[in-house]
C-alpha positions in Angstrom: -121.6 45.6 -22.7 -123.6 46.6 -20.0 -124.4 44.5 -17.2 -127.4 43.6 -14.7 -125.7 45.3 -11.6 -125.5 48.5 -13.5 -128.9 48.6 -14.6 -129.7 48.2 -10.7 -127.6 50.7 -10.0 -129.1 53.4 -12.2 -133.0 52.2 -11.4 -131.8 53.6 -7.5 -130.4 57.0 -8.9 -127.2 58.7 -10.2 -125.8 61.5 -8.9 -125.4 64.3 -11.7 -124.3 67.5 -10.4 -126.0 68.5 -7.3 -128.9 66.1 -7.2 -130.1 62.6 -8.1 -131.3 61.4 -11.2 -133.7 58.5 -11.1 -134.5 57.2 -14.8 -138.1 56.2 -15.2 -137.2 53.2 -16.7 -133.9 51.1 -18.0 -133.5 48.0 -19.9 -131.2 46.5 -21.9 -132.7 45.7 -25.5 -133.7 42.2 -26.7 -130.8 40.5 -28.3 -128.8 42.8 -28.3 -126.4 41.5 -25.8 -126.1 44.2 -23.4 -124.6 46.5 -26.7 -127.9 48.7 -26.3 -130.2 50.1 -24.1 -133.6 51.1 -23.5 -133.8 54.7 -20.9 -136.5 56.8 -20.2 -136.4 60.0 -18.7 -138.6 63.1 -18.2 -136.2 65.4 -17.2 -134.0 67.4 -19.7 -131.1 68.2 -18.3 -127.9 69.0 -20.5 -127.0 65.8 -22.2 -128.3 63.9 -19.3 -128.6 60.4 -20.7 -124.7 60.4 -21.5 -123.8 61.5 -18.5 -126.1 58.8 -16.5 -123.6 56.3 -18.4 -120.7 58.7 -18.0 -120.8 57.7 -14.5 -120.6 54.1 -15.0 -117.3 54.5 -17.5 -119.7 53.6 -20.2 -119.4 55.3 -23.1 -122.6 56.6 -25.2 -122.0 55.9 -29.1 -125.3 56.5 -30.3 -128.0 58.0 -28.8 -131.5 57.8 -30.5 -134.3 60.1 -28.9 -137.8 58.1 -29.1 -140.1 60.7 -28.1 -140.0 64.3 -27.3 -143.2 66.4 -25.8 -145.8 63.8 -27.0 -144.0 62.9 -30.6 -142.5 60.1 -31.7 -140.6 58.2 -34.4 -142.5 55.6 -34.6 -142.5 53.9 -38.1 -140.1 56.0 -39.4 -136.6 55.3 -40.8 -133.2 57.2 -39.7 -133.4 60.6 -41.8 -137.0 60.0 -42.7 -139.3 63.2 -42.0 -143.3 63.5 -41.7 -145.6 66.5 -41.2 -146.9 67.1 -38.1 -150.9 66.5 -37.5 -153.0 69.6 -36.8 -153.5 68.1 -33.2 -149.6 67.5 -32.5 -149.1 71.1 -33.6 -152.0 72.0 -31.4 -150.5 70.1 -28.2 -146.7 72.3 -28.9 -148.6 75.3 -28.9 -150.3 74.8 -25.7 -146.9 73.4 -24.3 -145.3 76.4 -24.7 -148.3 78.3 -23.8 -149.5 79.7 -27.6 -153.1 79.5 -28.5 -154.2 78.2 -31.4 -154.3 80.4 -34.8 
């Protein structure tokens, strides 16, 4: 399990590679007894959440992504699917600079 003094420890930064890496946030999940955590982070470096534990010796078993450029999961099931709305579509586009057909 993972402990208080770690969490406070990633809040202040990790060092991954050449630079720091400061989560946005960190928590460790309602009853779950340090087994699982909460993270949040806006950068996306190469498997950067798992190495944040990585240097802590903690090793990442699962690792469930929430939201990813403005989508997210929420009320749906592992392996459940949904179509995207006209306006999430719209929002991808302009993130990777497309207009709109």
């Amino acid at each position: 399990p993972i402990r208080e003094r770690e969490l406070a420890r990633m809040k202040k930064g990790v060092q991954i590679d050449n630079s720091v890496t400061v989560p946005d946030d960190v928590y460790i999940l309602p009853d779950s007894k340090g087994l699982e955590v909460g993270i949040s982070v806006h950068e996306g470096k190469h498997h950067l959440v798992k190495r944040i534990f990585e240097t802590f010796d903690i090793r990442v078993i699962q690792l469930d992504r929430y939201s990813y450029a403005g989508l997210n999961h929420h009320k749906l099931q592992r392996g459940e699917w949904r179509n995207l709305t006209r306006k999430e579509v719209s929002g991808l586009r302009k993130l990777v600079e497309l207009t709109d057909e």
